[in-house]
C-alpha positions as CSV (number, residue, x, y, z in Angstrom):
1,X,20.6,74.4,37.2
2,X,21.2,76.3,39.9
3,X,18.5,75.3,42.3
4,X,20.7,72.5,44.5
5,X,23.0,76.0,45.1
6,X,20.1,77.7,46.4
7,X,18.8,75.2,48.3
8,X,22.2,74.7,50.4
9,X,22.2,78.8,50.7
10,X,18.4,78.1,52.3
11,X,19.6,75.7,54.6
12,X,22.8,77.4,55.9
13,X,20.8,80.6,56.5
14,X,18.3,79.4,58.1
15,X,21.0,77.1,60.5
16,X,23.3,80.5,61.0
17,X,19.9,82.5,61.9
18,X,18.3,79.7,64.5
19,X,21.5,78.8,66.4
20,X,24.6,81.5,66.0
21,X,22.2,84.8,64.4
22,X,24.2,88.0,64.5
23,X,21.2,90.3,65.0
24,X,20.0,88.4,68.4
25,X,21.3,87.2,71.3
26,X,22.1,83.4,71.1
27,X,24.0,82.5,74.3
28,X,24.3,82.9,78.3
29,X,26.2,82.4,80.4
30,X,26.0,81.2,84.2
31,X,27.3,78.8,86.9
32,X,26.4,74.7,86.2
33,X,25.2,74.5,90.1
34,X,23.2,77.5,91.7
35,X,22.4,79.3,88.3
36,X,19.5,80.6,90.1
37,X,19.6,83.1,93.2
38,X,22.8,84.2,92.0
39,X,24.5,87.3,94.0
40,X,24.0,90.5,92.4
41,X,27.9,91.2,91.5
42,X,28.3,87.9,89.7
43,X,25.4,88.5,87.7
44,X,26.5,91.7,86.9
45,X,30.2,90.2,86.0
46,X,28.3,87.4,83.9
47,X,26.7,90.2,81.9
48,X,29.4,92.3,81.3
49,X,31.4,89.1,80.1
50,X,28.6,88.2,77.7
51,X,28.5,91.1,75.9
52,X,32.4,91.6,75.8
53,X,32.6,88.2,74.1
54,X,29.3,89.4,71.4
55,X,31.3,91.9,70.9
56,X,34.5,89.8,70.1
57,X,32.8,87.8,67.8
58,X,31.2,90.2,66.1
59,X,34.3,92.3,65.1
60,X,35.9,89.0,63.9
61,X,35.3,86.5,61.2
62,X,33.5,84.1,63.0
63,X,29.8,85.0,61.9
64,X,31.1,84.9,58.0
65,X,33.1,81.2,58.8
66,X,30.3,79.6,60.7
67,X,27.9,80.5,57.8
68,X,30.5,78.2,55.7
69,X,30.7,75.7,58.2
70,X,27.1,75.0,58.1
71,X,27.4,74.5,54.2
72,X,29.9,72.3,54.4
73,X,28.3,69.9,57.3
74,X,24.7,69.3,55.6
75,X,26.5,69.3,51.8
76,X,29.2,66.8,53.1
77,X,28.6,65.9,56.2
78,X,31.5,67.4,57.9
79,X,32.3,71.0,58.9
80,X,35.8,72.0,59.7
81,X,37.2,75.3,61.0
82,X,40.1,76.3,63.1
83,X,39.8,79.7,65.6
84,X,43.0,80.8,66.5
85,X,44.4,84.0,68.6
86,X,44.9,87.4,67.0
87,X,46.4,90.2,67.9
88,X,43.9,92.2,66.1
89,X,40.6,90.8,66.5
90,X,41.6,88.8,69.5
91,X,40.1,85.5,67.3
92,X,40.4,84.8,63.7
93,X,38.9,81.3,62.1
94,X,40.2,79.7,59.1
95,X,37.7,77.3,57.3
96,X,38.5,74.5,55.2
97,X,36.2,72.4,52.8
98,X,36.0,68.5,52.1
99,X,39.1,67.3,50.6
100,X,41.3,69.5,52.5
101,X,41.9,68.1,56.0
102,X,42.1,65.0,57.7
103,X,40.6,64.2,61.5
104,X,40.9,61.8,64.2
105,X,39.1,61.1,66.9
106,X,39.0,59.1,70.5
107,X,36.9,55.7,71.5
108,X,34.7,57.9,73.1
109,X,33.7,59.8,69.5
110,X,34.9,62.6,69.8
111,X,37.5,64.6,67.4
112,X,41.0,65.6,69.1
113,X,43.5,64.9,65.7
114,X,43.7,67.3,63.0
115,X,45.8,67.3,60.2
116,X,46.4,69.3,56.3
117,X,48.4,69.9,53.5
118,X,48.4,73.2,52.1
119,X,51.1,75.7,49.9
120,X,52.4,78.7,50.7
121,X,54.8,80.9,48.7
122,X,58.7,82.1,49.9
123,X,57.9,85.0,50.5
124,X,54.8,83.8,52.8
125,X,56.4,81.3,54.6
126,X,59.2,83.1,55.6
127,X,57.8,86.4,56.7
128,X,55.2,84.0,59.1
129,X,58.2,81.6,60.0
130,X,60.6,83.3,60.2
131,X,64.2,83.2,58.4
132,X,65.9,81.1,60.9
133,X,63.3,78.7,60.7
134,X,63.0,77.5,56.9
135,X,65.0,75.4,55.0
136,X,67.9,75.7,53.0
137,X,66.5,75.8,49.8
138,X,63.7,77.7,51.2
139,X,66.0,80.4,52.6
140,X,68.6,80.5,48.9
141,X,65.1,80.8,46.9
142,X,64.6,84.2,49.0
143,X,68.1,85.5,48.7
144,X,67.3,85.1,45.3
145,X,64.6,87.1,45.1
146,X,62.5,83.7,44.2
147,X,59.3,84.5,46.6
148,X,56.5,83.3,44.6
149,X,57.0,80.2,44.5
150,X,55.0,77.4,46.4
151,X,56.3,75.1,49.2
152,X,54.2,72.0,50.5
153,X,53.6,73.0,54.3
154,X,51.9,70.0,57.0
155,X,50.1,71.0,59.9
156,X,49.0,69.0,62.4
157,X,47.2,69.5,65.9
158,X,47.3,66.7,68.4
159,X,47.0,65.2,71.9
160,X,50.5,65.9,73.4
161,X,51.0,62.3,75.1
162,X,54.7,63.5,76.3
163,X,53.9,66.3,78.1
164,X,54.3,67.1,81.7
165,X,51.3,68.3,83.5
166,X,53.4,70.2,86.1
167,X,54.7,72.8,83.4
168,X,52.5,75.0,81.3
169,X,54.6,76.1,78.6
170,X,53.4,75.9,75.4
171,X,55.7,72.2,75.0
172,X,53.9,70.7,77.6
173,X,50.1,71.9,77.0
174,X,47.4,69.2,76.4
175,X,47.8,69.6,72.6
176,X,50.4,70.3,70.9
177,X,50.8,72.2,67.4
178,X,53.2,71.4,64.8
179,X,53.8,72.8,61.1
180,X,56.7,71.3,59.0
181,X,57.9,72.0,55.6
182,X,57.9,68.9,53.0
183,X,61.4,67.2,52.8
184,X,62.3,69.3,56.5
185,X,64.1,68.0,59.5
186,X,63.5,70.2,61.5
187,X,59.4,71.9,62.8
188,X,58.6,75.5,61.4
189,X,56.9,75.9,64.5
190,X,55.8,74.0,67.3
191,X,53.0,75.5,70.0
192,X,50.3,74.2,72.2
193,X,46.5,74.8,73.1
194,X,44.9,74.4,76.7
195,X,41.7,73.0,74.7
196,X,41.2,71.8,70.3
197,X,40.8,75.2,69.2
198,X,39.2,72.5,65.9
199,X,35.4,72.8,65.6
200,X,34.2,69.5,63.7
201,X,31.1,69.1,63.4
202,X,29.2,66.0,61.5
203,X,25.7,66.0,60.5
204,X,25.2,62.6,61.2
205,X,27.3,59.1,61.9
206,X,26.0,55.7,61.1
207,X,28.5,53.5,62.5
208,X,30.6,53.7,65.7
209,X,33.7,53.9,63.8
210,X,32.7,56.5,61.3
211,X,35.2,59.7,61.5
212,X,33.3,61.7,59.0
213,X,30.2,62.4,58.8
214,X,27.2,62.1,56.2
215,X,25.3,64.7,55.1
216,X,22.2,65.4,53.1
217,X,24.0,66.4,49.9
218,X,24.6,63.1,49.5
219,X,21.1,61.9,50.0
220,X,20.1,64.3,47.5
221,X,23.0,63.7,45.0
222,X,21.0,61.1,42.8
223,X,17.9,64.0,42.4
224,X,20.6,66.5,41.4
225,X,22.5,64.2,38.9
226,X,19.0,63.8,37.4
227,X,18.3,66.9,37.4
228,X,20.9,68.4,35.5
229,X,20.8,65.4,33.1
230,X,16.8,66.4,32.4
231,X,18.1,70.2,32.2
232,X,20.6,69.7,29.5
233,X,17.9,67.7,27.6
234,X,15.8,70.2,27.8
235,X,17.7,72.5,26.2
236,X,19.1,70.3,23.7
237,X,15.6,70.1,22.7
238,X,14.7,73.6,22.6
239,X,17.8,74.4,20.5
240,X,16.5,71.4,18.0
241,X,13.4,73.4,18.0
242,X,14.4,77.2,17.6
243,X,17.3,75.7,15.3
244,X,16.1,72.4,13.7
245,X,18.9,70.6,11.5
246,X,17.9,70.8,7.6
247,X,19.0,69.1,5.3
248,X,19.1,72.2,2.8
249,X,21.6,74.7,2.4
């Protein structure tokens, strides 16, 4: 029964049309002290900013990935996305679903660790990597012409405790970014962000210590177990039925 499907499609559209819709504006932007009586040139400025960043996200992927994100926080309670730079689009996000990431977070609540595991083929990692940069076995696989087959890749995104504040190269910016290949001793890459470029965000917490959220799918999961349940029933009795079992030839 596809009805729990439909409901979550409800949901999410109705979240991605009342807070982040693509047809109206949904943000401003202004000073945190003075907003009002502004001078006429900042205003101006603000304005021309505004629409420069609608216009970003609109040429990007962002509408499509926050329309997943809000599926994934009611259905499981915890939405996960990362938005990165690109050359092209100035932005690009890259969503991921329950299962495929793991977070941590301060004593103040709030999320600052990110980690996954994912695969990517030879030939993948290194034309993003770089030759220099794999591993032996990665590098004799692509000699060999061997570039479809999957490496284990770790990613993590953290506070960068050994920084220096007076530098701001990417080694030394408040977090730091890190991929490794499985089995590697030394980092694919390693970069930095000025702010979490992570967007987690949980439908609800009951406990203080609770890093991931709850959501209403699993309020909802009992009704939806039943539901099915009564469904296949149902058409086990039909078929009994249309088709009842004789006893003749």
């Amino acid at each position: 029964d596809s009805t729990p499907r439909q409901a979550v499609a409800i949901l999410s559209s109705g979240m991605q049309s009342g807070i982040t819709s693509p047809s109206r504006s949904w943000f401003n932007l202004g000073l945190s002290v003075g907003m009002r009586n502004l001078p006429n040139d900042i205003e101006v400025w603000l304005s021309n900013i505004k629409h420069l960043l609608e216009d970003i996200i609109a040429s990007s992927n962002l509408y499509q990935s926050l329309h997943q994100i809000y599926e994934e926080t009611a259905t499981y309670g915890t939405g996960c996305m990362i938005i990165d730079r690109d050359f092209e689009n100035v932005v690009h996000a890259t969503t991921f679903t329950a299962g495929e990431y793991v977070l941590g977070k301060t004593a103040s609540d709030k999320i600052d660790t990110f980690g996954r595991e994912f695969t990517k083929t030879v030939g993948e990692l290194v034309e993003e990597f770089g030759i220099e940069n794999v591993t032996d076995g990665v590098r004799k696989q692509h000699e060999r012409g061997e570039v479809d087959n999957n490496v284990n890749v770790y990613h993590m995104i953290l506070p960068n405790t050994k920084r220096n504040p007076q530098k701001i190269d990417n080694q030394n910016m408040p977090f730091v970014s890190v991929y490794w290949e499985e089995g590697g001793k030394q980092p694919l890459r390693t970069g930095g962000y000025k702010f979490f470029p992570v967007i987690c965000p949980r439908w609800r917490t009951k406990a203080s210590s609770d890093i991931y959220g709850m959501g209403i799918g699993q309020e909802v999961l009992g009704d939806v177990k039943m539901l099915q349940k009564m469904n296949q029933e149902k058409l086990i009795a039909l078929a009994k039925i249309t088709r009842p079992p004789l006893q003749v030839s």
